[in-house]
PyMOL Python script that loads the backbone (N, CA, C, O; Angstrom):
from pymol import cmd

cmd.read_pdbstr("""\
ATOM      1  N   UNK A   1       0.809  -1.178   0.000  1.00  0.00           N
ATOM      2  CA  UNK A   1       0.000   0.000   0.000  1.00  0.00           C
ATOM      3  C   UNK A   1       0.854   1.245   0.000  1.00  0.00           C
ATOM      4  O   UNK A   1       1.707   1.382   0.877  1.00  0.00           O
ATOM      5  N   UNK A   2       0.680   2.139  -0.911  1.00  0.00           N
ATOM      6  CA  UNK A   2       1.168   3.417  -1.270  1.00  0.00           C
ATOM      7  C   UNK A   2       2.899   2.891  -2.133  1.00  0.00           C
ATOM      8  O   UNK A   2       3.771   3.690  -2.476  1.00  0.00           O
ATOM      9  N   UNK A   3       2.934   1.965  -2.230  1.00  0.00           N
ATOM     10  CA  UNK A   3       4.713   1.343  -2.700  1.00  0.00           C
ATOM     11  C   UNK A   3       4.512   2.406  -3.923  1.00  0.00           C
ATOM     12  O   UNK A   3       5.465   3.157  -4.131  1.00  0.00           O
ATOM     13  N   UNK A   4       3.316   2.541  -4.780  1.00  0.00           N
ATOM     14  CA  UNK A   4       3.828   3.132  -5.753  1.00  0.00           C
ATOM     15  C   UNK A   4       3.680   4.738  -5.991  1.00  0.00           C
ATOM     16  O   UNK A   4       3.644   5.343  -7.062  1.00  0.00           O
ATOM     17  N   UNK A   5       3.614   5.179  -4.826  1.00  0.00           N
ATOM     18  CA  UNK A   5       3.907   7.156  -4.617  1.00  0.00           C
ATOM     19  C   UNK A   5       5.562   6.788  -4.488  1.00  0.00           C
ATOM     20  O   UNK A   5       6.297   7.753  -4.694  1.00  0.00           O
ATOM     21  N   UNK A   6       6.174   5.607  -4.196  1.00  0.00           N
ATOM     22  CA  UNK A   6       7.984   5.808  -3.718  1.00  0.00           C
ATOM     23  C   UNK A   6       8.910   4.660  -5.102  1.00  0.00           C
ATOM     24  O   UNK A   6      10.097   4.402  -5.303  1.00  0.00           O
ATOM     25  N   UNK A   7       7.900   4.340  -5.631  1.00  0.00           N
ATOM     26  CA  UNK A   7       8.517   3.096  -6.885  1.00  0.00           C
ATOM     27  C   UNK A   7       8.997   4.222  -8.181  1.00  0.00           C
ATOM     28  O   UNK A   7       8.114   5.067  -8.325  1.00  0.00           O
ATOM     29  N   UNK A   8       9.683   4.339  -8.741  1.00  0.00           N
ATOM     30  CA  UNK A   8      10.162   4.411  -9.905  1.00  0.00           C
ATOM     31  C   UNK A   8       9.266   4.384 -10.935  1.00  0.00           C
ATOM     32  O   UNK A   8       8.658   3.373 -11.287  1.00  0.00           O
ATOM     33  N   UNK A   9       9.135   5.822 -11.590  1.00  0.00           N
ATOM     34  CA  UNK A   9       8.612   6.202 -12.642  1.00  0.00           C
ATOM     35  C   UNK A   9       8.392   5.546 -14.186  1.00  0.00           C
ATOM     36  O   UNK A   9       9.192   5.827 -15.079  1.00  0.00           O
ATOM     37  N   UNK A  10       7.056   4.504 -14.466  1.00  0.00           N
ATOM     38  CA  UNK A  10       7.962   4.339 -16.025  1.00  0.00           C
ATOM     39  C   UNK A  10       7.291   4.555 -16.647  1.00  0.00           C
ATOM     40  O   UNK A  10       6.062   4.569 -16.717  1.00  0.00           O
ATOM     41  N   UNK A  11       8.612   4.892 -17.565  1.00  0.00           N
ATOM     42  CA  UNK A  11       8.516   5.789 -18.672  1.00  0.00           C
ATOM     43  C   UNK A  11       8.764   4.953 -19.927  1.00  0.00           C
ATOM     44  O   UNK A  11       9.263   3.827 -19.953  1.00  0.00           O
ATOM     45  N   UNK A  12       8.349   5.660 -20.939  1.00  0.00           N
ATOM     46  CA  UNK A  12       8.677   4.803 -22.739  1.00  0.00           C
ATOM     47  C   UNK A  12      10.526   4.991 -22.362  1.00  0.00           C
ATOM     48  O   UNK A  12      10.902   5.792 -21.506  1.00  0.00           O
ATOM     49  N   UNK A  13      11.449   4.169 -23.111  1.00  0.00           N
ATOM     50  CA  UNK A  13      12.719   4.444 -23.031  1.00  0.00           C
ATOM     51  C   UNK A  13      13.166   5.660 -23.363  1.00  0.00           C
ATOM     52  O   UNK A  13      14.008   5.982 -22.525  1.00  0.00           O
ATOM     53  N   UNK A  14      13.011   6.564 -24.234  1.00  0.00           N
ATOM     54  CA  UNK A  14      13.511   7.553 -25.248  1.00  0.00           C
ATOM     55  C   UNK A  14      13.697   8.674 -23.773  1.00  0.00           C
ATOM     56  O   UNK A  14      14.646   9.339 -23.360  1.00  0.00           O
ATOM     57  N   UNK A  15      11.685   8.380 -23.081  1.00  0.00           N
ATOM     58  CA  UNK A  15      11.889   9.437 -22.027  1.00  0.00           C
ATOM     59  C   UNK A  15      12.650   9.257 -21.032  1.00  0.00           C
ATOM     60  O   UNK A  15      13.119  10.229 -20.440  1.00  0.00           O
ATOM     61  N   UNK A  16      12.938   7.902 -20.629  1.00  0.00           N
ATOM     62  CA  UNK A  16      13.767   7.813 -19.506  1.00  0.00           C
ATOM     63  C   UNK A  16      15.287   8.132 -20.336  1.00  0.00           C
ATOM     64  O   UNK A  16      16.041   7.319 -19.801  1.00  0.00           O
ATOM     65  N   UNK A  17      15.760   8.578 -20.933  1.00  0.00           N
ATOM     66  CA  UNK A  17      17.016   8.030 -21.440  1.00  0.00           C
ATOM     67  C   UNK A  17      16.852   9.925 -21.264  1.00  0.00           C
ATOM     68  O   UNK A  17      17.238  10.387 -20.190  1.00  0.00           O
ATOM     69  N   UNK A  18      16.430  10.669 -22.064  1.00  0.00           N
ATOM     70  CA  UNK A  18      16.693  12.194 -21.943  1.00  0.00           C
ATOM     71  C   UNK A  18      16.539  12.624 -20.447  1.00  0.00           C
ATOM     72  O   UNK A  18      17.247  13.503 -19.956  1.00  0.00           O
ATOM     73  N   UNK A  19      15.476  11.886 -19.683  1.00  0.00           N
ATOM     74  CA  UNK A  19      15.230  13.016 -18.230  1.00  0.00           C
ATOM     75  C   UNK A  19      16.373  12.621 -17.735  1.00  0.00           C
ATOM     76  O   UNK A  19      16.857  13.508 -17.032  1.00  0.00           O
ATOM     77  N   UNK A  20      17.259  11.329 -17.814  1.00  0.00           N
ATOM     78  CA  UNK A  20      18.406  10.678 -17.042  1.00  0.00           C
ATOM     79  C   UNK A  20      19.309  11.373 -17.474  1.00  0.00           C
ATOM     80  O   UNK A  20      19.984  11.869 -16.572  1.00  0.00           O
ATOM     81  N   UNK A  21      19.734  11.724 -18.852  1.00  0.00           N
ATOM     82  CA  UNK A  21      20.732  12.632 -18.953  1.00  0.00           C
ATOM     83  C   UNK A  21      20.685  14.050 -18.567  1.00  0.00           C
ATOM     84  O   UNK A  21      21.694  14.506 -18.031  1.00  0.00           O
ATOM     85  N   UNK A  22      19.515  14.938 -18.784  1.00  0.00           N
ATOM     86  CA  UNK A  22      19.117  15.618 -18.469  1.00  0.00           C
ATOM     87  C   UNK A  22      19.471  15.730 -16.895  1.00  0.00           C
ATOM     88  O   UNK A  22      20.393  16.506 -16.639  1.00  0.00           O
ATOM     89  N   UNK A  23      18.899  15.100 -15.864  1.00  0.00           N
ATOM     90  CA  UNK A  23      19.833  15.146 -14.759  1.00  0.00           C
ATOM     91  C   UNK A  23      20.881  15.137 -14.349  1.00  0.00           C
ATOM     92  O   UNK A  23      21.393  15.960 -13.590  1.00  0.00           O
ATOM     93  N   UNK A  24      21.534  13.784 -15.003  1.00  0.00           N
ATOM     94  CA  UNK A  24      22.893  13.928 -14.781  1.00  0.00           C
ATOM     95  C   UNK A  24      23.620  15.419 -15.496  1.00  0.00           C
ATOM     96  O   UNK A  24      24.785  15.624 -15.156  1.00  0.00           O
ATOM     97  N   UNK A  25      23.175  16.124 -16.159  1.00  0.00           N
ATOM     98  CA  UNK A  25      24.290  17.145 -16.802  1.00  0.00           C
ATOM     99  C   UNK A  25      23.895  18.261 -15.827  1.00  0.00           C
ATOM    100  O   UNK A  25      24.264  19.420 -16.016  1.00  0.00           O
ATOM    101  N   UNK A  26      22.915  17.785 -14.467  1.00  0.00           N
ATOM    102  CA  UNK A  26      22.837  19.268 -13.927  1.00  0.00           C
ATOM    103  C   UNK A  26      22.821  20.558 -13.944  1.00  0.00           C
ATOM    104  O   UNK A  26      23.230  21.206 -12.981  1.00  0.00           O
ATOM    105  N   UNK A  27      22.280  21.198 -15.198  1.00  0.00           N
ATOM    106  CA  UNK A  27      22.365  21.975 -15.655  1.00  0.00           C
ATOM    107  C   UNK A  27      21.082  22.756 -15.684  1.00  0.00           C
ATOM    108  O   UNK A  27      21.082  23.953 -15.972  1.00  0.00           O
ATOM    109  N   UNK A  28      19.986  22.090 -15.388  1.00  0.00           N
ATOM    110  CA  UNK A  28      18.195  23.029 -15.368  1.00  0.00           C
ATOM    111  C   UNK A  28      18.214  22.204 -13.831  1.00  0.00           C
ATOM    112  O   UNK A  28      18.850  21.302 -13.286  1.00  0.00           O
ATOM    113  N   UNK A  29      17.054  23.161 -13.519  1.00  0.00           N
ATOM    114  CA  UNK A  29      16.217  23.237 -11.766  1.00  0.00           C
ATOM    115  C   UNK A  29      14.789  21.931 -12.713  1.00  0.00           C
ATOM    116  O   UNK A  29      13.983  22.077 -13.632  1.00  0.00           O
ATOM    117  N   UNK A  30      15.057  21.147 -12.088  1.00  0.00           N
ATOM    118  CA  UNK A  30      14.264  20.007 -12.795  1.00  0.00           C
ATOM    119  C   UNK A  30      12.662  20.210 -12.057  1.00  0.00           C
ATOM    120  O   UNK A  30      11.771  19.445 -12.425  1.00  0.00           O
ATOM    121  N   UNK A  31      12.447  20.980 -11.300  1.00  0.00           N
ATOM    122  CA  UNK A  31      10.834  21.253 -10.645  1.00  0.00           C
ATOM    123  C   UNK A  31      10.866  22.585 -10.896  1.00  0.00           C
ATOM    124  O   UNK A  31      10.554  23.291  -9.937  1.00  0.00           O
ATOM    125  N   UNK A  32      11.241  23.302 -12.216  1.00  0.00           N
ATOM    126  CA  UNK A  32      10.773  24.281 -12.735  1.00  0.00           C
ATOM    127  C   UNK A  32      10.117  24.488 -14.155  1.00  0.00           C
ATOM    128  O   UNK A  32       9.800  23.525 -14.853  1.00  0.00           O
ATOM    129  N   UNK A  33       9.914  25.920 -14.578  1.00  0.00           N
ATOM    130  CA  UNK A  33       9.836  25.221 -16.161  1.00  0.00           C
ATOM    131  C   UNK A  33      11.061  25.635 -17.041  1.00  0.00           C
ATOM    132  O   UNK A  33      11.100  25.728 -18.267  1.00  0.00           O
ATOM    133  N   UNK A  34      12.176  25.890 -16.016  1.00  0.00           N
ATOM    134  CA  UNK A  34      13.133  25.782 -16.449  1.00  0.00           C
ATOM    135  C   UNK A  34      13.496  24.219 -17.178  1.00  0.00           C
ATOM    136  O   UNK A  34      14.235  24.145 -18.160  1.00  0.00           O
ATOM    137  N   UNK A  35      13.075  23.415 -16.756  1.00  0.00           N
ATOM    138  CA  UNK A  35      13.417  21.896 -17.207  1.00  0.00           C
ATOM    139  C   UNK A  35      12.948  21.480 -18.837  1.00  0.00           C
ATOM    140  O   UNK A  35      13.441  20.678 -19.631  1.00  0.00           O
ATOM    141  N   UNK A  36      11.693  22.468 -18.945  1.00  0.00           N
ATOM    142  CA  UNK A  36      11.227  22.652 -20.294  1.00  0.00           C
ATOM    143  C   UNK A  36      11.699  23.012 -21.488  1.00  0.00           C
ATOM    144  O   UNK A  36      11.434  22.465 -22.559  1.00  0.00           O
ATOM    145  N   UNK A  37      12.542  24.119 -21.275  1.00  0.00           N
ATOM    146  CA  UNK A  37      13.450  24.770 -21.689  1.00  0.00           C
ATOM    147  C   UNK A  37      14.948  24.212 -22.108  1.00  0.00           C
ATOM    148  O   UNK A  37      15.617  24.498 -23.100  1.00  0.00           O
ATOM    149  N   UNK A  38      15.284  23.198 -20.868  1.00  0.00           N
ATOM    150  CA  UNK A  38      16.612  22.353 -21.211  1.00  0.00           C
ATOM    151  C   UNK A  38      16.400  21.099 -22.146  1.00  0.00           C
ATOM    152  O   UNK A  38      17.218  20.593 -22.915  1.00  0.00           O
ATOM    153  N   UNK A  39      14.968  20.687 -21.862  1.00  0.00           N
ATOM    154  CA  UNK A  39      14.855  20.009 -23.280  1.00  0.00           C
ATOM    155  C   UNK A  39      14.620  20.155 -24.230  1.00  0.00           C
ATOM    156  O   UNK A  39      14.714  19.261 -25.071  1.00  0.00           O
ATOM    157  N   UNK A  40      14.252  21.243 -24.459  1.00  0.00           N
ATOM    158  CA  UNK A  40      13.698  21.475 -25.817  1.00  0.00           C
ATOM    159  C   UNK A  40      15.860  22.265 -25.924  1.00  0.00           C
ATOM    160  O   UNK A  40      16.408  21.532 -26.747  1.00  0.00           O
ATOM    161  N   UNK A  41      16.414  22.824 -25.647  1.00  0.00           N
ATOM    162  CA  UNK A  41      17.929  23.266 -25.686  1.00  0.00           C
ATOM    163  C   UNK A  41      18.366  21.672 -26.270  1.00  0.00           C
ATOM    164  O   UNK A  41      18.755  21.363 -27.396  1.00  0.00           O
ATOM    165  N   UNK A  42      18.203  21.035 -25.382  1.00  0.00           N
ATOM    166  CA  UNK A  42      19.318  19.722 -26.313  1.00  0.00           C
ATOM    167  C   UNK A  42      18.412  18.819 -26.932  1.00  0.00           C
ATOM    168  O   UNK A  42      18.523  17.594 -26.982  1.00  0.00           O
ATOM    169  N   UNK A  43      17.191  19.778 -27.562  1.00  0.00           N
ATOM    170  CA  UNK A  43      16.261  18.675 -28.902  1.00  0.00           C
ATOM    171  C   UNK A  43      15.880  17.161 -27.469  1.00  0.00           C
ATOM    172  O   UNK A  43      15.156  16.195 -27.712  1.00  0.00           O
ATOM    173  N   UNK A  44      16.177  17.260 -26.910  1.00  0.00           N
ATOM    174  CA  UNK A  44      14.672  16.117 -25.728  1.00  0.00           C
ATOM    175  C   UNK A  44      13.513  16.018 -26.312  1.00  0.00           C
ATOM    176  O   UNK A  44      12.662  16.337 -25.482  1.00  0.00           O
ATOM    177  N   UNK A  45      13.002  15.724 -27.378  1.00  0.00           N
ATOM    178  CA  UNK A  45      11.219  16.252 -27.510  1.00  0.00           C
ATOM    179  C   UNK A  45      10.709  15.517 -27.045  1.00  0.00           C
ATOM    180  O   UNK A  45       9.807  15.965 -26.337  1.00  0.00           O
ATOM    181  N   UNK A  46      10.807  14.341 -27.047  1.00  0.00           N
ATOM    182  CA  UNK A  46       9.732  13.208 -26.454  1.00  0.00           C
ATOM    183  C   UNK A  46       9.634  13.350 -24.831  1.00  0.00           C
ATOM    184  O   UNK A  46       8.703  13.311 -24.026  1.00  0.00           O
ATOM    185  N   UNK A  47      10.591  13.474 -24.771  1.00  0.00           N
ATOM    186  CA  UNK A  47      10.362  13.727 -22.678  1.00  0.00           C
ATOM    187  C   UNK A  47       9.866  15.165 -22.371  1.00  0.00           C
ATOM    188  O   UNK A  47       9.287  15.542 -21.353  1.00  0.00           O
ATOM    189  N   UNK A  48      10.326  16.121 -23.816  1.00  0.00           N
ATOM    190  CA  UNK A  48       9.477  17.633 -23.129  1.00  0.00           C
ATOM    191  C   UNK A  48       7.879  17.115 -23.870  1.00  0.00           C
ATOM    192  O   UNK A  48       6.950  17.882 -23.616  1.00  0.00           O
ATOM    193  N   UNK A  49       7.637  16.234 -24.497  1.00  0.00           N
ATOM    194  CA  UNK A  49       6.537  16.238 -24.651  1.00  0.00           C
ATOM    195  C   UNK A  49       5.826  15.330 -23.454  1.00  0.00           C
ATOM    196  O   UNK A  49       5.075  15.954 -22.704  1.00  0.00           O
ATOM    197  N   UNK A  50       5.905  14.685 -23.345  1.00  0.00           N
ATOM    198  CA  UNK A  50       5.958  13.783 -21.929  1.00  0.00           C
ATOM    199  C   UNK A  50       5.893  14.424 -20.485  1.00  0.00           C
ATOM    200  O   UNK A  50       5.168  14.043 -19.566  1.00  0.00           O
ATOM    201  N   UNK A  51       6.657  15.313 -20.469  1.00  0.00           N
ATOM    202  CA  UNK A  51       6.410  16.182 -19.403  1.00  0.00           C
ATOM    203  C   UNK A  51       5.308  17.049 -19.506  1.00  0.00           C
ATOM    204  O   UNK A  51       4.741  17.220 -18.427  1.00  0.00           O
ATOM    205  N   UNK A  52       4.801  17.680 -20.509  1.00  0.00           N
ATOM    206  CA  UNK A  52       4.001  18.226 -20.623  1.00  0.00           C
ATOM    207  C   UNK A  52       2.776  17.941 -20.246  1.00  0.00           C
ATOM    208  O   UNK A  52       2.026  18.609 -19.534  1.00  0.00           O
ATOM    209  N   UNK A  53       2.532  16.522 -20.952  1.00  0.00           N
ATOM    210  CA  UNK A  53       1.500  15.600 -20.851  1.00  0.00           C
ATOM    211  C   UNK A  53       1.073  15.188 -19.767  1.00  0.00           C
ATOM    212  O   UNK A  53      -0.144  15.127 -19.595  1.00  0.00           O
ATOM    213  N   UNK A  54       2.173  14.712 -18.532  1.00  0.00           N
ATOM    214  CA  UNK A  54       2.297  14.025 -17.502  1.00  0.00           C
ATOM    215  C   UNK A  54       2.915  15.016 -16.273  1.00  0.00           C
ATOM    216  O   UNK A  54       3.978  14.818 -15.685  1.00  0.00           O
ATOM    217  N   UNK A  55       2.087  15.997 -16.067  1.00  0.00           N
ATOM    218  CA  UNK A  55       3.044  16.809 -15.094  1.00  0.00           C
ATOM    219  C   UNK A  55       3.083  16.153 -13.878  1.00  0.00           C
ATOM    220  O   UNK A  55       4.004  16.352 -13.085  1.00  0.00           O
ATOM    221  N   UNK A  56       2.064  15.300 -13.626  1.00  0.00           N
ATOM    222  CA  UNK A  56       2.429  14.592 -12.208  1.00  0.00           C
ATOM    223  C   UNK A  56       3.640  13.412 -11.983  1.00  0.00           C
ATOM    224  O   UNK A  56       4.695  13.291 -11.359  1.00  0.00           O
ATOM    225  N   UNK A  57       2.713  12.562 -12.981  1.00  0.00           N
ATOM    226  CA  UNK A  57       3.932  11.840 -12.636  1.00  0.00           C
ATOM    227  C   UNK A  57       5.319  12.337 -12.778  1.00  0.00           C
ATOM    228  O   UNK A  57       6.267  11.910 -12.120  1.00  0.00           O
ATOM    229  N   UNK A  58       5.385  13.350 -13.760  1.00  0.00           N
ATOM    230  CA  UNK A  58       7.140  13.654 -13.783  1.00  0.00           C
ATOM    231  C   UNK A  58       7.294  14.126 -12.723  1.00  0.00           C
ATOM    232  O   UNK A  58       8.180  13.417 -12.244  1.00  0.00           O
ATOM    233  N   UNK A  59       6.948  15.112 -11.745  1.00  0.00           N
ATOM    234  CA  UNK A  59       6.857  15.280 -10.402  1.00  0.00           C
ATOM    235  C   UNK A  59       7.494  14.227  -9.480  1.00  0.00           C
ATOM    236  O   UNK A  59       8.481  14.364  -8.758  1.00  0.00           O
ATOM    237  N   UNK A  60       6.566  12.941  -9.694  1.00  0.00           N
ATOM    238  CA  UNK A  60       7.067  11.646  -9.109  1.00  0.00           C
ATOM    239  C   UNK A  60       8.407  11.542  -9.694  1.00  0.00           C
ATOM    240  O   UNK A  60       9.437  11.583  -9.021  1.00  0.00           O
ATOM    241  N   UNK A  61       8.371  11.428 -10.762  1.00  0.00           N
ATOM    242  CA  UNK A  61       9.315  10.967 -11.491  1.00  0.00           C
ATOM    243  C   UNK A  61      11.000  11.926 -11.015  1.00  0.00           C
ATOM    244  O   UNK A  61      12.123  11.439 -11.150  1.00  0.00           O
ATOM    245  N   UNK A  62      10.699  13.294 -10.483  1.00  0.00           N
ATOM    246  CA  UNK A  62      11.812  14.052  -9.995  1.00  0.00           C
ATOM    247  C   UNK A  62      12.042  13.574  -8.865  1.00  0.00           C
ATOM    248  O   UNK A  62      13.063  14.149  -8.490  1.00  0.00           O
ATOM    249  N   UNK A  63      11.631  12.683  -7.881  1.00  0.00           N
ATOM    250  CA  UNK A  63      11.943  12.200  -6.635  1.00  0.00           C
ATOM    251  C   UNK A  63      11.929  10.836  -6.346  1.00  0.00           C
ATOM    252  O   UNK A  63      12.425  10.362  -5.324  1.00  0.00           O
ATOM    253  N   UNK A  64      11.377  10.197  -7.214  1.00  0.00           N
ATOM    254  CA  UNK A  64      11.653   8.540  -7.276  1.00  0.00           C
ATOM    255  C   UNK A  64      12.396   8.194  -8.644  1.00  0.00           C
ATOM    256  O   UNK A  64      12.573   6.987  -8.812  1.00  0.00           O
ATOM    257  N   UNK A  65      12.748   8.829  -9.401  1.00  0.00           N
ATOM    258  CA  UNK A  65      13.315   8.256 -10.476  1.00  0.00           C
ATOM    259  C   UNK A  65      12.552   8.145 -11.567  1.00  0.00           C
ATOM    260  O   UNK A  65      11.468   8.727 -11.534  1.00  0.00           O
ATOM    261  N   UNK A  66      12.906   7.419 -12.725  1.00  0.00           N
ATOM    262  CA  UNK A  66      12.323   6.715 -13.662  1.00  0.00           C
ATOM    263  C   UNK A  66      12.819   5.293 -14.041  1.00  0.00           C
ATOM    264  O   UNK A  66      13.938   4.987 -13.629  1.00  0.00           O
ATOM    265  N   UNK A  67      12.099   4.353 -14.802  1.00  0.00           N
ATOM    266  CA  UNK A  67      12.269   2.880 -15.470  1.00  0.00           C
ATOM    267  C   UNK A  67      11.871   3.022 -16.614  1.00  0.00           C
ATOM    268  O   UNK A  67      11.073   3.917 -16.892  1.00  0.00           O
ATOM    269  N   UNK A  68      12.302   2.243 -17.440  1.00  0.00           N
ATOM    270  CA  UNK A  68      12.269   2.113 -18.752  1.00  0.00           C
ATOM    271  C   UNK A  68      11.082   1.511 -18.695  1.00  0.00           C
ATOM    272  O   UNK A  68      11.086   0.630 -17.836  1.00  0.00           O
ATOM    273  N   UNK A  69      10.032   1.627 -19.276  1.00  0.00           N
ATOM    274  CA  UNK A  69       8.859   0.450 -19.223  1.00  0.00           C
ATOM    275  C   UNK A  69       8.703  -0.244 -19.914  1.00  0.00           C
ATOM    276  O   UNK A  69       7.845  -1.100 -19.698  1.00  0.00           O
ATOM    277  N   UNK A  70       9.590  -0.251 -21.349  1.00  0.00           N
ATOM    278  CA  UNK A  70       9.974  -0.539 -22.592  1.00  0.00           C
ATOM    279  C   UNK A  70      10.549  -2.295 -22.057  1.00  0.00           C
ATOM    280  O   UNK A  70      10.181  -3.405 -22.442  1.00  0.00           O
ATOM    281  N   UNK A  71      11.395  -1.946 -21.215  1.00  0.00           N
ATOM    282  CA  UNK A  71      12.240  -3.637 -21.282  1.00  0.00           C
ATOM    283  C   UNK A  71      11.301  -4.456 -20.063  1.00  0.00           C
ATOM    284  O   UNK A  71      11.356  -5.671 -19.873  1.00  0.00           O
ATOM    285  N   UNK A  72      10.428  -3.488 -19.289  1.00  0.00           N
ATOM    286  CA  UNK A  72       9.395  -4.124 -18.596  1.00  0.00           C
ATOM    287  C   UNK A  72       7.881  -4.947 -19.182  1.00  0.00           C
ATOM    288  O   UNK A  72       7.293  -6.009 -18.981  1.00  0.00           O
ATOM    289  N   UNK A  73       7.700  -3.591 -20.089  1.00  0.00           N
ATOM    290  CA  UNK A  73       6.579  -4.651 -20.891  1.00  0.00           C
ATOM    291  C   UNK A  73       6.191  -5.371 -22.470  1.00  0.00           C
ATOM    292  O   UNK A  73       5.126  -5.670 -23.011  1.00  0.00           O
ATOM    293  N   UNK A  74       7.810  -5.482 -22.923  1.00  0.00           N
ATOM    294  CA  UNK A  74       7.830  -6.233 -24.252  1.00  0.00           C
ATOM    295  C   UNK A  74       8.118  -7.403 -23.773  1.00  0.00           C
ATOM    296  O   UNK A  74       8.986  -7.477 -22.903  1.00  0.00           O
ATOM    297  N   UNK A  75       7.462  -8.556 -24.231  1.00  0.00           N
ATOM    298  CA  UNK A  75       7.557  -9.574 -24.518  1.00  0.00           C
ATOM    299  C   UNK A  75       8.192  -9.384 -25.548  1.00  0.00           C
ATOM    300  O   UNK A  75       8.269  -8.641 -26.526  1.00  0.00           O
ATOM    301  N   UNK A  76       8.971 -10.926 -24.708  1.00  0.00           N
ATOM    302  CA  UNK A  76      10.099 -11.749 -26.073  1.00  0.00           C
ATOM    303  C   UNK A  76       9.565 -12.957 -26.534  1.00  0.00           C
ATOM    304  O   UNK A  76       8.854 -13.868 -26.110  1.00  0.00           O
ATOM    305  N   UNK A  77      10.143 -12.651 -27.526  1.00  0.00           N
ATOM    306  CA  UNK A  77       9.292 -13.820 -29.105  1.00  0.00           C
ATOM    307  C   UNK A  77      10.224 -14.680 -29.432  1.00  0.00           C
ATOM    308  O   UNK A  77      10.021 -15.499 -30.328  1.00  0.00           O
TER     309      UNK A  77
END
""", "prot")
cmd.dss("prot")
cmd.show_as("cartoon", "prot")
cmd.util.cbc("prot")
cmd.orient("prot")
């Protein structure tokens, strides 16, 4: 109960792969809309579109992380 307000964000890969770099280069205030701005600066579109879309969970997503949901929910053939 509540595991998933503290579990790891998932995301399509593309988005986890920009907000992860995006953090690591420390460079935007990631709970502003400064963060908007740094992606659309290094071409991010899918995660500034994503953020847009999803302001909560990215919220979550600034304090628990993100997961790829990509290698979580493809089945292998």
């Amino acid at each position: 109960m509540g595991d998933s307000d503290t579990e790891p964000v998932a995301v399509p890969r593309q988005v986890h792969c920009e907000l992860k770099t995006l953090r690591q280069m420390g460079t935007h205030e990631l709970l502003s809309e400064e963060v908007l701005d740094g992606l659309e600066t290094y071409n991010f579109g899918t995660a500034r579109q994503w953020v847009i879309e999803n302001p909560e969970a990215y919220v979550q997503a600034v304090y628990h992380g993100t997961r790829d949901e990509t290698v979580a929910d493809t089945p292998s053939e």
